[in-house]
C-alpha positions in Angstrom: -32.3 2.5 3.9 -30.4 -0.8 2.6 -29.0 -3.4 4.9 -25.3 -2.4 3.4 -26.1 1.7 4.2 -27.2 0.6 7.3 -24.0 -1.2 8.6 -21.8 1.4 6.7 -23.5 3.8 8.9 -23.2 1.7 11.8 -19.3 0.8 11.3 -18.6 4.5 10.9 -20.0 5.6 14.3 -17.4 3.1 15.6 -14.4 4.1 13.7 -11.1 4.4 16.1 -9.8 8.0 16.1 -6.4 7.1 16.0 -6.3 6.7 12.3 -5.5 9.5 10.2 -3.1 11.5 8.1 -0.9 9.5 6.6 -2.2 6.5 8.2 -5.6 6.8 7.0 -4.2 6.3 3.5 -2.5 3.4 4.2 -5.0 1.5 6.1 -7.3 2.7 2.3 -5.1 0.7 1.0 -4.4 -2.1 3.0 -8.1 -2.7 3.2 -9.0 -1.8 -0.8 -6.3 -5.0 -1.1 -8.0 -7.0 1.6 -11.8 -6.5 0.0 -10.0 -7.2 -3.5 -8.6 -10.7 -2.2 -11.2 -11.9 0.0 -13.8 -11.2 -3.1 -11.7 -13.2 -5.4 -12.0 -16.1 -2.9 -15.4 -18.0 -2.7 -13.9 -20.1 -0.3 -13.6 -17.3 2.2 -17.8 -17.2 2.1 -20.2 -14.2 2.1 -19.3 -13.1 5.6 -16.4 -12.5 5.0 -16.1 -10.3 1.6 -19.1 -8.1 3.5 -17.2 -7.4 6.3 -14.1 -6.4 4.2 -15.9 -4.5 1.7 -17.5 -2.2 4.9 -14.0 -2.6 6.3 -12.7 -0.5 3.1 -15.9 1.4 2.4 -15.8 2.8 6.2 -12.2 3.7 5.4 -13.2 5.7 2.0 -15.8 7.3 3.5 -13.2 8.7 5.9 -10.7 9.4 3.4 -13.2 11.5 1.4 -14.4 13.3 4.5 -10.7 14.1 5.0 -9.3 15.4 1.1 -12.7 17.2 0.6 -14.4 15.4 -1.3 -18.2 15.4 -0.8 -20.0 11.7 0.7 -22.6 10.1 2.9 -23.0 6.5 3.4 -26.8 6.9 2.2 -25.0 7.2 -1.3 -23.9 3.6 -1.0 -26.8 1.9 -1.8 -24.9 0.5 -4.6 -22.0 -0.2 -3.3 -19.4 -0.9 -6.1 -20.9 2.5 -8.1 -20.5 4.7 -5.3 -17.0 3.4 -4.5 -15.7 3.6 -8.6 -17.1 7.2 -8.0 -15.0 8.1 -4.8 -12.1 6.7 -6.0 -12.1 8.0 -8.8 -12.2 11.7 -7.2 -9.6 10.8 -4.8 -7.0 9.8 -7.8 -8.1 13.7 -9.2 -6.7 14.7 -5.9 -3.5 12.4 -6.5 -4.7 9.7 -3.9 -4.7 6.4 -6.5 -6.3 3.9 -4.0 -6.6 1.4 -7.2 -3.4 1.4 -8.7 -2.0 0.0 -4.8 -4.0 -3.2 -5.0 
């Protein structure tokens, strides 16, 4: 198992409950833009663009879970494939995460 799969797994067992619906998608969002911005920004350091790109994958992972659409955070030993992948089969389902950012 990968370092990343390993605290993708681990940030998911701690996800809050209270997010959801409607407010699941939004907080996709809201952390796509985040990891999007903090990558752009070496000055932010390494730290930092991990912790929003598990930030955002965590929150993927749960959209998928909730619109159907098959994924385990084993499948995310390349990160930036797997999440291309899953966003792409969310915008089938009409949930464009990429088009928000």
């Amino acid at each position: 198992m990968s370092m990343y799969v390993e605290l993708l797994t681990r940030a998911l067992a701690e996800w809050p409950s209270e997010i959801r619906d409607d407010g699941l998608v939004e907080y996709a969002r809201t952390c796509r833009r985040e990891m999007v911005r903090t990558s752009s920004r070496r000055q932010k350091g390494a730290y930092a663009a991990l912790a929003a790109e598990i930030a955002y994958d965590r929150a993927l992972v749960k959209l998928c879970l909730a619109h159907d659409v098959p994924v385990a955070p084993d499948d995310f030993s390349h990160p930036e494939q797997e999440r291309r992948t899953l966003e792409r089969r969310l915008a089938e389902r009409g949930l464009d995460l990429v088009g928000t950012a």
